[in-house]
DSSP file (Angstrom, degrees, kcal/mol; ACC not computed):
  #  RESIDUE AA STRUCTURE BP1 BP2  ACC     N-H-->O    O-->H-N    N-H-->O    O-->H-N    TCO  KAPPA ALPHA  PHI   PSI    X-CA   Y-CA   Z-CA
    1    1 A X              0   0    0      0, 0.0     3,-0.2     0, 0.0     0, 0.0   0.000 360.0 360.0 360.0   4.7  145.8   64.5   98.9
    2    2 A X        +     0   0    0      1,-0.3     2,-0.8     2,-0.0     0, 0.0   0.852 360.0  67.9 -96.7 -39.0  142.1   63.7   99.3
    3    3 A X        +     0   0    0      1,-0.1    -1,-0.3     2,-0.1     0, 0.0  -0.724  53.2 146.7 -70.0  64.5  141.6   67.4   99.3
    4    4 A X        +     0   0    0     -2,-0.8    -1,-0.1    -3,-0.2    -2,-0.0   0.448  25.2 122.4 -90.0 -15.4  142.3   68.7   95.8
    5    5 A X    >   -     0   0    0      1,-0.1     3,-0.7     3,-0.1    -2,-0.1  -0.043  68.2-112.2 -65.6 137.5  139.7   71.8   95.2
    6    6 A X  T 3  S-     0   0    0      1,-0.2     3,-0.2     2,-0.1    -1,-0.1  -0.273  86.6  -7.0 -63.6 154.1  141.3   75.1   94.5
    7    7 A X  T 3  S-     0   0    0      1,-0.2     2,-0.5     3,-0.0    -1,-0.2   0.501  90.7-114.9  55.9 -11.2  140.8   77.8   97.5
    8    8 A X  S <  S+     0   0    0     -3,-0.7    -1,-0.2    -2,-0.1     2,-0.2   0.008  79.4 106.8  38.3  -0.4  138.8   76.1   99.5
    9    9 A X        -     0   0    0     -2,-0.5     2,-0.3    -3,-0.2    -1,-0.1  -0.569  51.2-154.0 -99.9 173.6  135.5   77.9   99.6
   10   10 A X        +     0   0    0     -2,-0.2     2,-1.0    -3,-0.1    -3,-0.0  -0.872  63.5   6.1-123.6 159.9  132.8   76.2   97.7
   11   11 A X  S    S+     0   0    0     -2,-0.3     2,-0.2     1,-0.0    -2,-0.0  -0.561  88.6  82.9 106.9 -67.9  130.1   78.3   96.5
   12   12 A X        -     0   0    0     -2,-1.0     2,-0.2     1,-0.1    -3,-0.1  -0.472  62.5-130.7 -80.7 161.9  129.9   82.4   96.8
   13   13 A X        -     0   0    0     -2,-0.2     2,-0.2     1,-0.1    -1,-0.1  -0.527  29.9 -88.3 -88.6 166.7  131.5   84.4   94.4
   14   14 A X        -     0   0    0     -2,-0.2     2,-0.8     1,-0.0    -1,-0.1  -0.479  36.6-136.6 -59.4 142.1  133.8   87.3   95.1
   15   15 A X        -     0   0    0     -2,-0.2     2,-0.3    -3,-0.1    -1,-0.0  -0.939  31.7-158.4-109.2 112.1  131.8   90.6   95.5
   16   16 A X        -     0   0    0     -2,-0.8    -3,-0.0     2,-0.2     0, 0.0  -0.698  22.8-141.6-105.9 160.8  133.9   92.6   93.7
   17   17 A X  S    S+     0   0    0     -2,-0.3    -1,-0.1     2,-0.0    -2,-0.0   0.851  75.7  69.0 -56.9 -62.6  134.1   96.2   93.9
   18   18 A X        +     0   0    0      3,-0.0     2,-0.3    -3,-0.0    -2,-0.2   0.127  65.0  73.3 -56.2 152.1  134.6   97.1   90.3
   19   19 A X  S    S-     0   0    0      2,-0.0    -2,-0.0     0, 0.0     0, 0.0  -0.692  82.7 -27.5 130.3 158.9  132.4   96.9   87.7
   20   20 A X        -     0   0    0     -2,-0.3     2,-0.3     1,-0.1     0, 0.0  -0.263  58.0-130.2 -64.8 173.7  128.8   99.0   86.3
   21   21 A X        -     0   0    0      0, 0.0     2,-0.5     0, 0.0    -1,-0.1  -0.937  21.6-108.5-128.5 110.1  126.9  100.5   88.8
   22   22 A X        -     0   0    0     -2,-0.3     2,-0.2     1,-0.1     3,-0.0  -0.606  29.8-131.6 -84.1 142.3  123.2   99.9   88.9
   23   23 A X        -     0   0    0     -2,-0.5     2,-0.5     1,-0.1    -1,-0.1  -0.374  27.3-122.0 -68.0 123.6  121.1  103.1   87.8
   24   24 A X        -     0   0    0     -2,-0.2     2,-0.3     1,-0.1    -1,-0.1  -0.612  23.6-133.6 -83.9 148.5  118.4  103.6   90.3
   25   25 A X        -     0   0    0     -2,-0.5     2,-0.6     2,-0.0    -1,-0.1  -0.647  16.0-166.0 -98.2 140.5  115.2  103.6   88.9
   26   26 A X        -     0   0    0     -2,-0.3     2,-0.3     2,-0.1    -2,-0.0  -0.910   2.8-168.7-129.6 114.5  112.9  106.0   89.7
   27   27 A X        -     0   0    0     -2,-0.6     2,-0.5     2,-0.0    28,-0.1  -0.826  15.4-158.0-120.1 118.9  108.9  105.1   88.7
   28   28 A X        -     0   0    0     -2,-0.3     2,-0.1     2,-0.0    -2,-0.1  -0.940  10.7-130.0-136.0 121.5  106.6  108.4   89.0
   29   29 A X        -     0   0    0     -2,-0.5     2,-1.0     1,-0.1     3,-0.1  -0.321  14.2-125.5 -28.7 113.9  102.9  108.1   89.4
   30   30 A X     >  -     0   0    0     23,-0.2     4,-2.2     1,-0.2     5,-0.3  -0.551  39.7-172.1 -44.1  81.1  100.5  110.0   87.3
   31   31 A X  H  > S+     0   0    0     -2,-1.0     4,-4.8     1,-0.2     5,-0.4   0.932  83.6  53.0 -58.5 -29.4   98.5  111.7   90.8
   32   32 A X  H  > S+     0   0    0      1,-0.2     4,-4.0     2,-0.2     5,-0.4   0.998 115.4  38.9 -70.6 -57.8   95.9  113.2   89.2
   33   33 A X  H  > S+     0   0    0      2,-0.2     4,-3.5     1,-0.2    -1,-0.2   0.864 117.1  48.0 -36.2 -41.1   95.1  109.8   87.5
   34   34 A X  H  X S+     0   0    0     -4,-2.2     4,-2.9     2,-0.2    -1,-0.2   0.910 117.2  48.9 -83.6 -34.6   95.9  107.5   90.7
   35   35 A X  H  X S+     0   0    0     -4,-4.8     4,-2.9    -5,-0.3     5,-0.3   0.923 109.8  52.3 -54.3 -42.8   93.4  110.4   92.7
   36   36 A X  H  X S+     0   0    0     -4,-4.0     4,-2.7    -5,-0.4    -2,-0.2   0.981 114.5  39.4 -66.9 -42.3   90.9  110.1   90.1
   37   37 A X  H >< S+     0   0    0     -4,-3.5     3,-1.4    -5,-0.4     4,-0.2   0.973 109.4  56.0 -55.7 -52.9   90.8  106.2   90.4
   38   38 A X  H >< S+     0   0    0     -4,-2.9     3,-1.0     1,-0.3    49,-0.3   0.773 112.5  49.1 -61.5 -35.2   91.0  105.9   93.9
   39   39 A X  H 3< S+     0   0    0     -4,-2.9    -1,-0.3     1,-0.2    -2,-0.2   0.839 108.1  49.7 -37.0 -44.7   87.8  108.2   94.0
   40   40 A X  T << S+     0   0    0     -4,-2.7     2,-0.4    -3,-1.4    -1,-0.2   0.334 102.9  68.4-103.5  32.2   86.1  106.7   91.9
   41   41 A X    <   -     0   0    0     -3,-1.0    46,-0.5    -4,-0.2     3,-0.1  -0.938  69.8-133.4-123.8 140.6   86.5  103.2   93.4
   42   42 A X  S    S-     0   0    0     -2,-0.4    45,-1.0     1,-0.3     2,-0.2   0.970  88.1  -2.5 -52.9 -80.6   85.1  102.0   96.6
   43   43 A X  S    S+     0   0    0     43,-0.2    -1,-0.3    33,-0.0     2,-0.2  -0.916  73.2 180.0-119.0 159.5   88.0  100.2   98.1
   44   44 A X        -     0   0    0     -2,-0.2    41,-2.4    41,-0.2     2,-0.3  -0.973   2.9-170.2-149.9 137.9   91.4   99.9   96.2
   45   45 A X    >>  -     0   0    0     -2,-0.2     3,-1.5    39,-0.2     4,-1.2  -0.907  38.3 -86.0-143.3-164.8   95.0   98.2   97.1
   46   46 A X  H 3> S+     0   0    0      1,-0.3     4,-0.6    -2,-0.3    15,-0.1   0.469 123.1  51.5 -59.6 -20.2   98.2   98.0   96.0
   47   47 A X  H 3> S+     0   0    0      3,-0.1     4,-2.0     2,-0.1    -1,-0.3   0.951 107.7  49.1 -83.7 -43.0   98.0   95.8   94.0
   48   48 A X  H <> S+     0   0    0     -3,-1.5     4,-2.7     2,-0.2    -2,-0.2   0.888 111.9  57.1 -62.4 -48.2   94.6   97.2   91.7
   49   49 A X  H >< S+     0   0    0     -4,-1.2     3,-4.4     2,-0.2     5,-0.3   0.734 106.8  49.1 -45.7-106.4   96.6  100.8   91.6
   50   50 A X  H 3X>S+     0   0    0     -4,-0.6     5,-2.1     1,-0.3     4,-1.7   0.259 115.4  37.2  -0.7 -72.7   99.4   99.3   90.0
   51   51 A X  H 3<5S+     0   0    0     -4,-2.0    -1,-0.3     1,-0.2    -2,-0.2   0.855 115.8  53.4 -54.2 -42.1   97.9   97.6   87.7
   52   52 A X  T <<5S+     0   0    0     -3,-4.4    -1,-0.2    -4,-2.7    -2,-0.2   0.932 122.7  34.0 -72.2 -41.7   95.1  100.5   86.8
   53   53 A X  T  45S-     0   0    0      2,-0.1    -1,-0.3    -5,-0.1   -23,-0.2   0.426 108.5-124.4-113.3   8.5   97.9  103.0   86.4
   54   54 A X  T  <5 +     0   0    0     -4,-1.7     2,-0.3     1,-0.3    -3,-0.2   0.796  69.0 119.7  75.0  37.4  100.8  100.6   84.8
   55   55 A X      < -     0   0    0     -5,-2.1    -1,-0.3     1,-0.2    -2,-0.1  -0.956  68.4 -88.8-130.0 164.5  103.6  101.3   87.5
   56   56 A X        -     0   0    0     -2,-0.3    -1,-0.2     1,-0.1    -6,-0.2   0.446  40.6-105.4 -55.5-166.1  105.3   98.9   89.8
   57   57 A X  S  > S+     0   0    0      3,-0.1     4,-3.7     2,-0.1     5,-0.2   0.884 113.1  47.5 -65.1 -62.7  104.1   98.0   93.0
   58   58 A X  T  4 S+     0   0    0      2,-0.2    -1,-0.1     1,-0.2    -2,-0.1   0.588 104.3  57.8 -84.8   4.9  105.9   99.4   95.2
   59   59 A X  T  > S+     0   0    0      2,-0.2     4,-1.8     3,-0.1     5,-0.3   0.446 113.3  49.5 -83.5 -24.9  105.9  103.1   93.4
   60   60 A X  H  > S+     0   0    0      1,-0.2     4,-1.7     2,-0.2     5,-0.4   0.947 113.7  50.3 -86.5 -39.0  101.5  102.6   93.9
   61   61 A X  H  < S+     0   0    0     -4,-3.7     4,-0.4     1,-0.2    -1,-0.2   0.707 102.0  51.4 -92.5   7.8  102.3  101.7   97.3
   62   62 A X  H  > S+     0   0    0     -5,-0.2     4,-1.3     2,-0.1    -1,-0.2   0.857 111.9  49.0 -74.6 -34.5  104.3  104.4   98.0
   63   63 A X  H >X S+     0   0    0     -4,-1.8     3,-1.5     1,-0.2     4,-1.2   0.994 110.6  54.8 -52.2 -64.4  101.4  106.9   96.7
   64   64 A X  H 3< S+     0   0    0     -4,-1.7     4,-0.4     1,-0.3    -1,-0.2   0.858 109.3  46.8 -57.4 -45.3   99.0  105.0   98.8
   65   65 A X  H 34 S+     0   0    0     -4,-0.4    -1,-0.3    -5,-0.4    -2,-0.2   0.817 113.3  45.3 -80.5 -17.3  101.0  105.6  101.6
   66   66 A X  H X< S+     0   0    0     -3,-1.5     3,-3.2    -4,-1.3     2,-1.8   0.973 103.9  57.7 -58.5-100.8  101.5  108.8  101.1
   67   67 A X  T 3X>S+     0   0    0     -4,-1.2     4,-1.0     1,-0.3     5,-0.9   0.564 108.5  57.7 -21.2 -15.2   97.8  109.8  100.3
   68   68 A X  T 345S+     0   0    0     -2,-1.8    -1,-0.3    -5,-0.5    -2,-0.2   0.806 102.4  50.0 -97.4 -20.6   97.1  108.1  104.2
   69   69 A X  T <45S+     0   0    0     -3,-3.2    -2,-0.2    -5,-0.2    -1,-0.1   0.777 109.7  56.9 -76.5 -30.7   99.3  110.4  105.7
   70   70 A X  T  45S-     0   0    0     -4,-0.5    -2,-0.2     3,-0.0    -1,-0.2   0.568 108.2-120.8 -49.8 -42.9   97.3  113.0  103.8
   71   71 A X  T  <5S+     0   0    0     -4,-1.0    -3,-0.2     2,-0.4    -4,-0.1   0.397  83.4 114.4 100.7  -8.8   94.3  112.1  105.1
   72   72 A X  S   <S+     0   0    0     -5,-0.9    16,-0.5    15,-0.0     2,-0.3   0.201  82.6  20.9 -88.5  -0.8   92.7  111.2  101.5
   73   73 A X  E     -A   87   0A   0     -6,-0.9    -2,-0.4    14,-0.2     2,-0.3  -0.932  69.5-148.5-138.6 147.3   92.3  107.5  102.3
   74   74 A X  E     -A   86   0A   0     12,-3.7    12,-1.3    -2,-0.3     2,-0.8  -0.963  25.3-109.4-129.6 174.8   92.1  105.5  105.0
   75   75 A X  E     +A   85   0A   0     -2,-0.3    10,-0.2    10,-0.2     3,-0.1  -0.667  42.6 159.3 -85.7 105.2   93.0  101.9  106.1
   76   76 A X  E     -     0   0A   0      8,-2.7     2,-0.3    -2,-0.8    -1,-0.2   0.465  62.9  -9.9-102.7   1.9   89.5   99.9  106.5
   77   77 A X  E    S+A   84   0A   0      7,-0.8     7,-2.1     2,-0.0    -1,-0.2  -0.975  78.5  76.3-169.1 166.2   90.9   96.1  106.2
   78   78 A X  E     -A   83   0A   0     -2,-0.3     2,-0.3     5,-0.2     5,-0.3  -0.112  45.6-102.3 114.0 158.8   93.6   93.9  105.4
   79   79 A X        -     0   0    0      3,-1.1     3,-0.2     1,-0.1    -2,-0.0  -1.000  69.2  -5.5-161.1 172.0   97.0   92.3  106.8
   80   80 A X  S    S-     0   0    0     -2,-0.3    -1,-0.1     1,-0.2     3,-0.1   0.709 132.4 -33.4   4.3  74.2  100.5   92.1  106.9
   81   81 A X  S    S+     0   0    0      1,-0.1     2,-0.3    -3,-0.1    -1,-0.2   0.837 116.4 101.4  67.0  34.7  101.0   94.6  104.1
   82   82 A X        +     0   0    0     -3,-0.2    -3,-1.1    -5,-0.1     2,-0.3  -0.802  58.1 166.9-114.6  96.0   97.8   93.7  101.9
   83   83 A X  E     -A   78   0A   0     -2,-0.3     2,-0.7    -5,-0.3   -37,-0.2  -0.689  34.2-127.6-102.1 161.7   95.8   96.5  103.1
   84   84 A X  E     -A   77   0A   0     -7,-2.1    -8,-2.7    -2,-0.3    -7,-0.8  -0.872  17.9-144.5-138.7 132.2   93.0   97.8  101.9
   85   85 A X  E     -A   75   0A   0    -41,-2.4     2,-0.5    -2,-0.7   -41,-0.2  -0.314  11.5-171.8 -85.9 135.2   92.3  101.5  101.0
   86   86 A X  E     -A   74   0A   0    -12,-1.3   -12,-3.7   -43,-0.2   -43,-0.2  -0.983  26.7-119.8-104.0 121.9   89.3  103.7  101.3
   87   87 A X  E     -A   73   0A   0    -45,-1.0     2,-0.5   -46,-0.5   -14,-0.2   0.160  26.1-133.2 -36.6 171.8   88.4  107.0  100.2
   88   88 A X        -     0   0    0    -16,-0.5     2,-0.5   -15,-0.1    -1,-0.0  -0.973  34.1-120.3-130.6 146.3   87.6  109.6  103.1
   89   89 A X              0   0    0     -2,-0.5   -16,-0.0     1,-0.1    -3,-0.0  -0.755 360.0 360.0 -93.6 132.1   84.6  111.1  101.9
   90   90 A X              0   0    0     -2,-0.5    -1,-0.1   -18,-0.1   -18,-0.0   0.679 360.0 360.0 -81.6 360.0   84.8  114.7  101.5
């Protein structure tokens, strides 16, 4: 009788099936804008994009990661995911 609680789990909720859906969001970078900064900046990271070109974080670091694969930046500094970007001089 000591034990009176309905169900007997304490704490999560059911994850129900039903229900809205969330809409994925999809945040697209101005390049020509995000090229022009990162040119005209010495070094740049994720964080300074973001801000300079008003999209999240992780849409500037997707550019940024893109643009290294590219060959239009490269990695001079930084850790665990703070990196820090250079232009490659043409």
């Amino acid at each position: 009788m000591a034990d009176t609680k309905k169900g007997g789990k304490k704490g999560k909720k059911d994850q129900g099936e039903g229900g809205p859906k969330k809409a994925e969001i999809t945040v697209i970078i101005n390049e020509q804008e995000a090229s022009k900064i990162i040119q005209n900046a010495k070094v740049i990271t994720v964080h300074d994009l973001a801000r300079q070109t008003g999209v999240k974080v992780s849409a500037a670091n997707k550019f940024l990661r893109q643009s290294l694969e590219k060959g239009l930046i490269k990695k001079v500094g930084g850790y665990s995911g703070h990196y820090i970007y250079q232009p490659v001089s043409s």
